[in-house]
CHARMM-style PDB file with segment names, atoms N, HN, CA, C and O in Angstrom:
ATOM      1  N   UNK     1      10.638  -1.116  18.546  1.00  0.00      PROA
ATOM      2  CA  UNK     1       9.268  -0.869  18.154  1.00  0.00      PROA
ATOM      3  C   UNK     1       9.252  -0.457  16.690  1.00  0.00      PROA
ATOM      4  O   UNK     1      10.182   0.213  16.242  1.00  0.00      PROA
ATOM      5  N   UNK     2       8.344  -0.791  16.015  1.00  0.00      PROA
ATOM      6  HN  UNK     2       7.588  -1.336  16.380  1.00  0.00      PROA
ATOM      7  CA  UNK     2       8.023  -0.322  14.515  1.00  0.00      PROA
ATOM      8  C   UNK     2       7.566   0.892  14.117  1.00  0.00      PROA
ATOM      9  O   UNK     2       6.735   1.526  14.767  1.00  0.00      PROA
ATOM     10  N   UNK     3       8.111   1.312  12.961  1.00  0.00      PROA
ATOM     11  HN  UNK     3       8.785   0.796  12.433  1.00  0.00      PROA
ATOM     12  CA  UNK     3       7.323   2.621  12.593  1.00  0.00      PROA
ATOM     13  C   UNK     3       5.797   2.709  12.623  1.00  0.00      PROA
ATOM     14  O   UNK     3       5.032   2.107  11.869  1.00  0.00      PROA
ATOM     15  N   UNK     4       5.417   3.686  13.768  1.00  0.00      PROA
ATOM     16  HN  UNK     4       6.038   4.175  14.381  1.00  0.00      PROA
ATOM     17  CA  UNK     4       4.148   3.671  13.474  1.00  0.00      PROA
ATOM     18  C   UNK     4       3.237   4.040  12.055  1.00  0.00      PROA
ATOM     19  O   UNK     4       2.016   4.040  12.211  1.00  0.00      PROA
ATOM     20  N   UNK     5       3.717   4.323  10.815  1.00  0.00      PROA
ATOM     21  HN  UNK     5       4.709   4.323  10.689  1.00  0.00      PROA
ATOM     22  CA  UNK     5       3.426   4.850   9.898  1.00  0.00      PROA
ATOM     23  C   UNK     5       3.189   3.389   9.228  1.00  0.00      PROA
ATOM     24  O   UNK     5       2.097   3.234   8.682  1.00  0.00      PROA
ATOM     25  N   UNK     6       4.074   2.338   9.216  1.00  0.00      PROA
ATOM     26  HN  UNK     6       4.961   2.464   9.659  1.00  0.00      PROA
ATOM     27  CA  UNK     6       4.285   0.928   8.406  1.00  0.00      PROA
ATOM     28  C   UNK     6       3.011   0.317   8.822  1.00  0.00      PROA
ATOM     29  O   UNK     6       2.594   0.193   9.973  1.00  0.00      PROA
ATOM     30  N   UNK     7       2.425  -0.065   7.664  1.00  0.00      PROA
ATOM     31  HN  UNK     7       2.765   0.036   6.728  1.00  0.00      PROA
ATOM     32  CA  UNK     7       0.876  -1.032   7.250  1.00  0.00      PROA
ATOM     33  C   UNK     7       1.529  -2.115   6.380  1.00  0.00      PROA
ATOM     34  O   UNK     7       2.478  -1.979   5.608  1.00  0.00      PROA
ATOM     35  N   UNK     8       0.743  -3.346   6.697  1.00  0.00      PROA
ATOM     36  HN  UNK     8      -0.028  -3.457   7.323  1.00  0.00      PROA
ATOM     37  CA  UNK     8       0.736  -4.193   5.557  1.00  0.00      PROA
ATOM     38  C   UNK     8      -0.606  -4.440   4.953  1.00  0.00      PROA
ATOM     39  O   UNK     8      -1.645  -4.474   5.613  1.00  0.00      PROA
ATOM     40  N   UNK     9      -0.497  -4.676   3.157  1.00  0.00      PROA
ATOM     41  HN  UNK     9       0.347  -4.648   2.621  1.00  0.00      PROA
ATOM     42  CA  UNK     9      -1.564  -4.429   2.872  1.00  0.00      PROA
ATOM     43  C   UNK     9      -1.841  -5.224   1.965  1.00  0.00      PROA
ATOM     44  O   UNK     9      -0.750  -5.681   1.623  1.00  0.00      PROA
ATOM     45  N   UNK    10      -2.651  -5.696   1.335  1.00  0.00      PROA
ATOM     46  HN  UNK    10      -3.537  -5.325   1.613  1.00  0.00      PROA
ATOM     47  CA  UNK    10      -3.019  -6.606  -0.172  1.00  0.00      PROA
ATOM     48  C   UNK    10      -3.710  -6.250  -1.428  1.00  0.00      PROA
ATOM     49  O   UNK    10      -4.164  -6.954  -2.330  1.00  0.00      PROA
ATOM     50  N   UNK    11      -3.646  -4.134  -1.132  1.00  0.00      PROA
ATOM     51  HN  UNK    11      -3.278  -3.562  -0.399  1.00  0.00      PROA
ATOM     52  CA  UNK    11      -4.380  -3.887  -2.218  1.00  0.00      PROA
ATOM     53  C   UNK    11      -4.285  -2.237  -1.646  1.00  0.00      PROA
ATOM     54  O   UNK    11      -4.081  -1.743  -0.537  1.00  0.00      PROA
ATOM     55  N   UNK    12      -4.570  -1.627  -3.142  1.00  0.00      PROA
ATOM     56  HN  UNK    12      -4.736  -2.029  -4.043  1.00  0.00      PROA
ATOM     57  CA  UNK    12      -4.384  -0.218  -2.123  1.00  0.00      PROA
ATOM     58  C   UNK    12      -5.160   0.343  -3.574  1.00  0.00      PROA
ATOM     59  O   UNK    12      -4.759   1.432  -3.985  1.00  0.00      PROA
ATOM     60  N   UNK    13      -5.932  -0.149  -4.135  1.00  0.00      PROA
ATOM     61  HN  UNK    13      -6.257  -1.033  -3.801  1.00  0.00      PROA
ATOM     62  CA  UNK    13      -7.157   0.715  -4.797  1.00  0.00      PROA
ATOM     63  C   UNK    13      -6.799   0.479  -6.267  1.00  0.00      PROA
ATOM     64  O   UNK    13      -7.784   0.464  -7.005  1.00  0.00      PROA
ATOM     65  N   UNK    14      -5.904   0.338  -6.714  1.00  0.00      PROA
ATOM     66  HN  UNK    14      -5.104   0.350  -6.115  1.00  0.00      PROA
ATOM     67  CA  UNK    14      -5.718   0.377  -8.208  1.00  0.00      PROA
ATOM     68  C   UNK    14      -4.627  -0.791  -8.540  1.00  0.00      PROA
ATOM     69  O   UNK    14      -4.136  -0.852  -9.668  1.00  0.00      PROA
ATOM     70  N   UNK    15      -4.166  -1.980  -7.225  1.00  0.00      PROA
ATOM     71  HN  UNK    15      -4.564  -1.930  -6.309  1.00  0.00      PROA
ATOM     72  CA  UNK    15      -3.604  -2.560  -7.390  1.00  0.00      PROA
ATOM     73  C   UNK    15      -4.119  -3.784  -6.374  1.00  0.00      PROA
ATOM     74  O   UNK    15      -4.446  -3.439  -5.238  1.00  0.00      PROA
ATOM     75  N   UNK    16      -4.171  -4.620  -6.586  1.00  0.00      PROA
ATOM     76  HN  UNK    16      -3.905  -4.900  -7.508  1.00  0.00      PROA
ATOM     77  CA  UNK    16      -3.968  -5.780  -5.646  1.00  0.00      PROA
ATOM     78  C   UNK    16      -2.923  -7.282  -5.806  1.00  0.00      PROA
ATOM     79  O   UNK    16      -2.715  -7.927  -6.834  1.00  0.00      PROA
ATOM     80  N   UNK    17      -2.441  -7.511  -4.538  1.00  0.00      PROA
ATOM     81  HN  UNK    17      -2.611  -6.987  -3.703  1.00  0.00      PROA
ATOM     82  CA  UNK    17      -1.568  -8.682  -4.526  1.00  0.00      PROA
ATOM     83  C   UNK    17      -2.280  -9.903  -3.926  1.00  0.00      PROA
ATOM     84  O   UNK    17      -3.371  -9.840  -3.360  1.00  0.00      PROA
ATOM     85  N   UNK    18      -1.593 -10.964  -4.096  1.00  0.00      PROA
ATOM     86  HN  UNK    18      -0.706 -11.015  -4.556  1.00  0.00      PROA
ATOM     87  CA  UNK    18      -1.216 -12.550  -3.365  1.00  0.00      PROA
ATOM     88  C   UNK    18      -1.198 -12.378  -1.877  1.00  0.00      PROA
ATOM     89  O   UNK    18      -1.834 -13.082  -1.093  1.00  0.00      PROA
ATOM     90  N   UNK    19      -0.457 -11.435  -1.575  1.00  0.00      PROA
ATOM     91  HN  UNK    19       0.059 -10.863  -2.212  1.00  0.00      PROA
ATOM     92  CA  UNK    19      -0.093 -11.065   0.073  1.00  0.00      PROA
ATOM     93  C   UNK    19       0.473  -9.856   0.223  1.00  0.00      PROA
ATOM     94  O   UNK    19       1.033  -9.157  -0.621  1.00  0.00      PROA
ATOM     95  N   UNK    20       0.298  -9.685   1.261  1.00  0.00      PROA
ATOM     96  HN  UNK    20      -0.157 -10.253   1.947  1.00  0.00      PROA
ATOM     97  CA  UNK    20       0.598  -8.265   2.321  1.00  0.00      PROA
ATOM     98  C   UNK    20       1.742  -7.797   1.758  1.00  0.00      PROA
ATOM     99  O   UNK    20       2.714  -8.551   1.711  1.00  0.00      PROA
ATOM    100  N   UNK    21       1.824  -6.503   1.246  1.00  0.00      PROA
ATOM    101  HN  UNK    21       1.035  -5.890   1.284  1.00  0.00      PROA
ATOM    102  CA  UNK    21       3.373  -6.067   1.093  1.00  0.00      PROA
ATOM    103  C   UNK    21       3.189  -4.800   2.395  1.00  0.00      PROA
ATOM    104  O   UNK    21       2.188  -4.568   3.072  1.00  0.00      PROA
ATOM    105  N   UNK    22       4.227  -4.280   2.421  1.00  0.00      PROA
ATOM    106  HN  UNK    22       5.040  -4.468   1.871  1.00  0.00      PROA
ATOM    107  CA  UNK    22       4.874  -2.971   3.389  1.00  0.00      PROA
ATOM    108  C   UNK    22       4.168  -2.220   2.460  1.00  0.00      PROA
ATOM    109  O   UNK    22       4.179  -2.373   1.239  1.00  0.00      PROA
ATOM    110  N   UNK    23       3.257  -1.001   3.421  1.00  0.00      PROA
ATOM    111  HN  UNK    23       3.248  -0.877   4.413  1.00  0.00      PROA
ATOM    112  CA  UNK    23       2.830   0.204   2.833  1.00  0.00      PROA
ATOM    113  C   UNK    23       3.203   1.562   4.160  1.00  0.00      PROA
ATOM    114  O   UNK    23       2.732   1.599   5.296  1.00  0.00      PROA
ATOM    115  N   UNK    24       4.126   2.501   3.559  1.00  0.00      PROA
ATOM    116  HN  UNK    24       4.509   2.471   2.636  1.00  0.00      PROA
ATOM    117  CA  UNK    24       3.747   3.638   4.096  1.00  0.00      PROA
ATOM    118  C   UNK    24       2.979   4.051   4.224  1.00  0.00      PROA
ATOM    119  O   UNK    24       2.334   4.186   3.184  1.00  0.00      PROA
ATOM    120  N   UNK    25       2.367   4.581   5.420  1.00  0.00      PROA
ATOM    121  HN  UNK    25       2.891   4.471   6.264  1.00  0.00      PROA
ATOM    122  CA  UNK    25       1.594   5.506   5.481  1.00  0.00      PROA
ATOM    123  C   UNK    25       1.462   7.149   5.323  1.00  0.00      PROA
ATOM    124  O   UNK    25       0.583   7.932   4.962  1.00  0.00      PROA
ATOM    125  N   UNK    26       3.094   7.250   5.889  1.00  0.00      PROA
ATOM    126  HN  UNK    26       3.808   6.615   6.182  1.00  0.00      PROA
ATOM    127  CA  UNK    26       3.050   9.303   5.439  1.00  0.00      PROA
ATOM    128  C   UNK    26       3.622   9.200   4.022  1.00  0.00      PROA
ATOM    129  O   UNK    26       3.327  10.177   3.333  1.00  0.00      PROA
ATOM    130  N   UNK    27       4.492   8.108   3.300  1.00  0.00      PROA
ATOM    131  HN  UNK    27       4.731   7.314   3.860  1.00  0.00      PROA
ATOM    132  CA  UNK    27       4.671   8.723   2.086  1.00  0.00      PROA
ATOM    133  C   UNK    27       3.561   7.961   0.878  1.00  0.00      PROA
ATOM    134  O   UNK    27       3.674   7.874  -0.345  1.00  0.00      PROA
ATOM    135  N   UNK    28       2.461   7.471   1.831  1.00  0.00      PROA
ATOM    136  HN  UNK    28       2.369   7.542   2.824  1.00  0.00      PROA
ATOM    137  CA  UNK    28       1.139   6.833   0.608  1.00  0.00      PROA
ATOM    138  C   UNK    28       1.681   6.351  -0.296  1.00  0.00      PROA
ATOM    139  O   UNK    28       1.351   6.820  -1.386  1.00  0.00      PROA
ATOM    140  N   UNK    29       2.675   5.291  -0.307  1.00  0.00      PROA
ATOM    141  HN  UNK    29       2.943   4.910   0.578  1.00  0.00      PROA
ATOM    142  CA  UNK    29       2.824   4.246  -1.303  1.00  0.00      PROA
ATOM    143  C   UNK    29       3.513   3.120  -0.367  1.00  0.00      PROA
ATOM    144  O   UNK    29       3.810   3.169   0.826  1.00  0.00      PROA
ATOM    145  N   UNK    30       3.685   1.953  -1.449  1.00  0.00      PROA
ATOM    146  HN  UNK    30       3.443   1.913  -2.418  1.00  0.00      PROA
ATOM    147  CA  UNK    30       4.417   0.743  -0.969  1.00  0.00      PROA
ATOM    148  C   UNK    30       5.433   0.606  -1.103  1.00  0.00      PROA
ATOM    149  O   UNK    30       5.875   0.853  -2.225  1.00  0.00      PROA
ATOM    150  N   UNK    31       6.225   0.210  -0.204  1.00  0.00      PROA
ATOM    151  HN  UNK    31       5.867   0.009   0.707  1.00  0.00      PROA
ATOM    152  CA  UNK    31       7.633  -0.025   0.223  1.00  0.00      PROA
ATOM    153  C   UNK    31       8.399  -0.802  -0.300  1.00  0.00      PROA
ATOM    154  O   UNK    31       7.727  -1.666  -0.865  1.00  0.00      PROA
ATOM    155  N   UNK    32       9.826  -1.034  -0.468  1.00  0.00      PROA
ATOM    156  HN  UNK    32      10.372  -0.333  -0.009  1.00  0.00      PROA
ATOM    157  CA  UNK    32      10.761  -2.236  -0.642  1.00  0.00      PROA
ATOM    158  C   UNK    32      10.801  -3.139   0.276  1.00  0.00      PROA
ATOM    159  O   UNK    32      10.782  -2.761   1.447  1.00  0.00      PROA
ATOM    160  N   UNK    33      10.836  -3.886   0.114  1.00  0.00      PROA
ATOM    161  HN  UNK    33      10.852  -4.194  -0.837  1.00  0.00      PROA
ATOM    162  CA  UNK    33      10.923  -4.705   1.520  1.00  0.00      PROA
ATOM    163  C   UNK    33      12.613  -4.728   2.211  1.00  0.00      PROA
ATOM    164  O   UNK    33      12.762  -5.327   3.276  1.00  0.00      PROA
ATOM    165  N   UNK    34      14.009  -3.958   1.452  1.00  0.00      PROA
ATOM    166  HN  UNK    34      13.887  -3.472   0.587  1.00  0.00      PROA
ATOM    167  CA  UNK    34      14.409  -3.427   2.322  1.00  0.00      PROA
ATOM    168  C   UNK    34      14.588  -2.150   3.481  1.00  0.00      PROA
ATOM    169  O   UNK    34      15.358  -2.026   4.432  1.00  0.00      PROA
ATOM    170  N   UNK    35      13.245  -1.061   2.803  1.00  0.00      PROA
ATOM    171  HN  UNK    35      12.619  -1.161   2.030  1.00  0.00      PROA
ATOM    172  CA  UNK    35      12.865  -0.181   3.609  1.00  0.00      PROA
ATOM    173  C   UNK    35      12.117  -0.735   4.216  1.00  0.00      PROA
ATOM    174  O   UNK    35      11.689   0.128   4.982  1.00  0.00      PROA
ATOM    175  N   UNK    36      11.418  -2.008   4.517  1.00  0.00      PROA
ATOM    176  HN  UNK    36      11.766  -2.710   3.894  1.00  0.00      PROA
ATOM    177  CA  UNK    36      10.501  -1.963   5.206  1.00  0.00      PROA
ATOM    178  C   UNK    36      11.441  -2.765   6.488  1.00  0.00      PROA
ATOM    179  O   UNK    36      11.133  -2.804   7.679  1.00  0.00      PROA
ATOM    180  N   UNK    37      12.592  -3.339   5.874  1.00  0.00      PROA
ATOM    181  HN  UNK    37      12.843  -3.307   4.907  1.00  0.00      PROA
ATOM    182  CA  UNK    37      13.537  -3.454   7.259  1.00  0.00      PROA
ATOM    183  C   UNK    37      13.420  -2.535   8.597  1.00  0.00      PROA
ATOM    184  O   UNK    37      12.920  -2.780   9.695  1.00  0.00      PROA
ATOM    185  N   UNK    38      14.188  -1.177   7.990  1.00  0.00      PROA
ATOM    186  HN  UNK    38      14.593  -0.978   7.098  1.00  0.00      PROA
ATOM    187  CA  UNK    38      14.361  -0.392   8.545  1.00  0.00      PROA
ATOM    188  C   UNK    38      13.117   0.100   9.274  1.00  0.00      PROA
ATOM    189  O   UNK    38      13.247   0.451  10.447  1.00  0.00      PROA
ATOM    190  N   UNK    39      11.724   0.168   8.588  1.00  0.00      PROA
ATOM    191  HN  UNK    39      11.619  -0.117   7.635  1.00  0.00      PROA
ATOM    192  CA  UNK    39      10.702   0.634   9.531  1.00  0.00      PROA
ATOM    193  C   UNK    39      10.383  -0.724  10.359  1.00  0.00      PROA
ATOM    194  O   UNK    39       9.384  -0.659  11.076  1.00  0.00      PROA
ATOM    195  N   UNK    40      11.014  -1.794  10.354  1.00  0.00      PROA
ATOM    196  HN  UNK    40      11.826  -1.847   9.772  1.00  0.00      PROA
ATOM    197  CA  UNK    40      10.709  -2.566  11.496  1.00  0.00      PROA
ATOM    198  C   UNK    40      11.620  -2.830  12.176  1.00  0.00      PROA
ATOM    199  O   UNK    40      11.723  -3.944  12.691  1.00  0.00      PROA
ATOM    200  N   UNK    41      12.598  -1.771  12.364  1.00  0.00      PROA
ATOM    201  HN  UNK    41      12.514  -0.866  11.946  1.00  0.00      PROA
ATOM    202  CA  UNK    41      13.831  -2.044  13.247  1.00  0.00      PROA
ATOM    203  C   UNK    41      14.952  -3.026  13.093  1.00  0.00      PROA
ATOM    204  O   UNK    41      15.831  -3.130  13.949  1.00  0.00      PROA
ATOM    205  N   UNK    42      14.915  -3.793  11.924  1.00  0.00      PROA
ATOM    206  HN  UNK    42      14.201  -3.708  11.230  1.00  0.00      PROA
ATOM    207  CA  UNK    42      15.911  -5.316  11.844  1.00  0.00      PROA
ATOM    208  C   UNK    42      17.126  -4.362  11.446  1.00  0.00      PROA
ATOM    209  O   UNK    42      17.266  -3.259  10.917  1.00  0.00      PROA
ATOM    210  N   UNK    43      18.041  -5.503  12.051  1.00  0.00      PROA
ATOM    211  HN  UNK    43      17.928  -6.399  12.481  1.00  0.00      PROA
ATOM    212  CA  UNK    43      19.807  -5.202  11.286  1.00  0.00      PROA
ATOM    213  C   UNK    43      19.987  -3.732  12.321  1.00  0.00      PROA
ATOM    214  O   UNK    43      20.545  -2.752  11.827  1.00  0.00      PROA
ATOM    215  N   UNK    44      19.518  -3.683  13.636  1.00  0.00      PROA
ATOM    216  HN  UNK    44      19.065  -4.478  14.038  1.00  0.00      PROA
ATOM    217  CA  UNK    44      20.290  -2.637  13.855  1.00  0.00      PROA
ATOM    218  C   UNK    44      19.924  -1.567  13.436  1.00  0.00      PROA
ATOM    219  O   UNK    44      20.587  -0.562  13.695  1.00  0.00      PROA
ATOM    220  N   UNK    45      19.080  -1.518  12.882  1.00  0.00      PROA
ATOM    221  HN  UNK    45      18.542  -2.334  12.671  1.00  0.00      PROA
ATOM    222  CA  UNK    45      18.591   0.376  12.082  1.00  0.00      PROA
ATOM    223  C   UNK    45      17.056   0.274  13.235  1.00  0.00      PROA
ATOM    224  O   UNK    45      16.353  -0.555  13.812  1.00  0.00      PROA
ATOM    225  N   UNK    46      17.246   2.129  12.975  1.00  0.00      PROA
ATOM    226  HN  UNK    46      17.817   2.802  12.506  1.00  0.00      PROA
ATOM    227  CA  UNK    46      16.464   2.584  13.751  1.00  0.00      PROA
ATOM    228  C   UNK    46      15.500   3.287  12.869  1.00  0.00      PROA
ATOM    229  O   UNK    46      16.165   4.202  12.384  1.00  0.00      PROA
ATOM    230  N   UNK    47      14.406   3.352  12.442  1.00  0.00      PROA
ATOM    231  HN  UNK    47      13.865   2.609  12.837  1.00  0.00      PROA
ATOM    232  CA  UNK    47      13.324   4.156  11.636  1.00  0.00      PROA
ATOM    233  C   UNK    47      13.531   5.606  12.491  1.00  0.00      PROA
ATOM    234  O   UNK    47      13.929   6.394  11.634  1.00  0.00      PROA
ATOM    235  N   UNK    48      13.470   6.106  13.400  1.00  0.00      PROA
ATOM    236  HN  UNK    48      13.147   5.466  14.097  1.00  0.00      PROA
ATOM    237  CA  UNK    48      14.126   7.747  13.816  1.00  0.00      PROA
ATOM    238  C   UNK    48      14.801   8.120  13.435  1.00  0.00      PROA
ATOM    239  O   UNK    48      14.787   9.237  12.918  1.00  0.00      PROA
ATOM    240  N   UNK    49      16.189   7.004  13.528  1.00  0.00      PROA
ATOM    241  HN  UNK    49      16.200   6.096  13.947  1.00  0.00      PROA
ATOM    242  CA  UNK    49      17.607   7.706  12.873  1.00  0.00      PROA
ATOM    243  C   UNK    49      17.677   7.851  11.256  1.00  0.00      PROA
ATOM    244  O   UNK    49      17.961   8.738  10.451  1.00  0.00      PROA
ATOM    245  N   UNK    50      17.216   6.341  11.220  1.00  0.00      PROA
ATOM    246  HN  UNK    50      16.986   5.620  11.874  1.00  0.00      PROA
ATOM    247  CA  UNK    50      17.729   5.739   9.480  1.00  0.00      PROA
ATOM    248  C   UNK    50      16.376   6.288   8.684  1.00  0.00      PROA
ATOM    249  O   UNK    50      16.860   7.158   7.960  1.00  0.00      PROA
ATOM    250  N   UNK    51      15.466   6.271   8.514  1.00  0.00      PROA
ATOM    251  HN  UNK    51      15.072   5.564   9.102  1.00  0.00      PROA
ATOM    252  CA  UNK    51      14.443   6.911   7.573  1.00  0.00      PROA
ATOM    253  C   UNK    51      13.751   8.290   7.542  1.00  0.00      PROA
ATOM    254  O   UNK    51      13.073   9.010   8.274  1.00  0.00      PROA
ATOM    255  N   UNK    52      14.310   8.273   6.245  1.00  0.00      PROA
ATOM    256  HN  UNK    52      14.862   7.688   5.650  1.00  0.00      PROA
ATOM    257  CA  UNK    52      14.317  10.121   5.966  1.00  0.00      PROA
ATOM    258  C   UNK    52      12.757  10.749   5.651  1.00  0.00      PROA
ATOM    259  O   UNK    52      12.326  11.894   5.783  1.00  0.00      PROA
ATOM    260  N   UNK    53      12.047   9.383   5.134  1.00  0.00      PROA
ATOM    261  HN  UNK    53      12.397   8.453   5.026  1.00  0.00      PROA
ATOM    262  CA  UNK    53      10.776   9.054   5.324  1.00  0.00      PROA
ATOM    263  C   UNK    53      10.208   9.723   6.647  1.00  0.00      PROA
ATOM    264  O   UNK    53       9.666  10.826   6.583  1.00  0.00      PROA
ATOM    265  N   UNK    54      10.312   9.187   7.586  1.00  0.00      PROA
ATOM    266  HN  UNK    54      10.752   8.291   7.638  1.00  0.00      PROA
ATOM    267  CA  UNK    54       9.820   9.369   9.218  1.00  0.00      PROA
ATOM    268  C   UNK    54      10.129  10.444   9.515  1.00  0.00      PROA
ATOM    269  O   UNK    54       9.221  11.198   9.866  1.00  0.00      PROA
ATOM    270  N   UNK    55      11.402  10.908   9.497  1.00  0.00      PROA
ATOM    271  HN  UNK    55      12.140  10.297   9.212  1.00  0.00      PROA
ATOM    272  CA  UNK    55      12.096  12.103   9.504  1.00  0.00      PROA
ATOM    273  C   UNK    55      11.305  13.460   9.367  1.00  0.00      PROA
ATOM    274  O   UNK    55      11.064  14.406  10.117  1.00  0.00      PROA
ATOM    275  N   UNK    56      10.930  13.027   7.706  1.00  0.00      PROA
ATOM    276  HN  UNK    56      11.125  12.259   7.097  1.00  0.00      PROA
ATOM    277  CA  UNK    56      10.453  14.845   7.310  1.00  0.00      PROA
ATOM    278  C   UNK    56       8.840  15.045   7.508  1.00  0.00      PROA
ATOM    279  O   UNK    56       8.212  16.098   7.396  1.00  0.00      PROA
ATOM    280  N   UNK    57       8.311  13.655   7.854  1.00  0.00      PROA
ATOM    281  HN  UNK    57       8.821  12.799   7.945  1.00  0.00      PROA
ATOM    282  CA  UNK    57       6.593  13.622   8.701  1.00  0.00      PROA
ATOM    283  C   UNK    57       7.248  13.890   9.942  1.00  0.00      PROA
ATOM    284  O   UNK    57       6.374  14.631  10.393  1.00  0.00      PROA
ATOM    285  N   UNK    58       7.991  13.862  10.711  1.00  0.00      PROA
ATOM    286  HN  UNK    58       8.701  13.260  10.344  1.00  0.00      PROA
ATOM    287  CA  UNK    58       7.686  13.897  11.996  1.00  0.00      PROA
ATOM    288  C   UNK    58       8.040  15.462  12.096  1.00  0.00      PROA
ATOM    289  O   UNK    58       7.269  16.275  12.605  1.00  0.00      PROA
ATOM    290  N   UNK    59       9.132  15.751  11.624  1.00  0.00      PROA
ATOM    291  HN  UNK    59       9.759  15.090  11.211  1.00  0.00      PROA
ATOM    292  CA  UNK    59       9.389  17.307  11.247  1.00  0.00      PROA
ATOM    293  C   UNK    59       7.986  17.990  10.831  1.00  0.00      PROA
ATOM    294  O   UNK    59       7.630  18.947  11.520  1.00  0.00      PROA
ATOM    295  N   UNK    60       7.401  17.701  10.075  1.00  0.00      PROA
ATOM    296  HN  UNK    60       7.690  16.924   9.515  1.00  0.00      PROA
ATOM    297  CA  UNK    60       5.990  18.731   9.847  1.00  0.00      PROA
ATOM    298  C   UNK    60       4.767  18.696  10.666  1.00  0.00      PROA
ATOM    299  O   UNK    60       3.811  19.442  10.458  1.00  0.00      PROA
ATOM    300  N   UNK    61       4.834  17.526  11.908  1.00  0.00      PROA
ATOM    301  HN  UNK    61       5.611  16.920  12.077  1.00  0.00      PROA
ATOM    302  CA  UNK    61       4.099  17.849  12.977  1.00  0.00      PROA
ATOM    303  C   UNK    61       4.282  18.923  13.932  1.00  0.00      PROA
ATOM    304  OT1 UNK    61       3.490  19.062  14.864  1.00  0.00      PROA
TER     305      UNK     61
END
């Protein structure tokens, strides 16, 4: 399953693209598209384990 935090988006107010990139949602910016691996689970990574991202939001709930 995907990070629930991961959006794709084509614009985020002071920028717009061609197409959808990866946007965080708890750290309010856009992603690499090899972090956005990891928040979609490919290669074996887990967004619980592997992103420190997810990590320190889920910690402050």
């Amino acid at each position: 399953m995907a990070c629930p935090y991961l959006e794709y988006r084509k614009a985020d107010g002071a920028r717009s693209f061609d197409h959808e990139r990866a946007y965080c949602a708890a750290a309010e910016t856009f992603v690499q598209p090899m972090r956005a691996d990891i928040c979609n689970d490919r290669y074996d990574l887990d967004h619980g384990q592997h992103c420190e991202i997810f990590q320190a939001h889920s910690e402050g709930e």
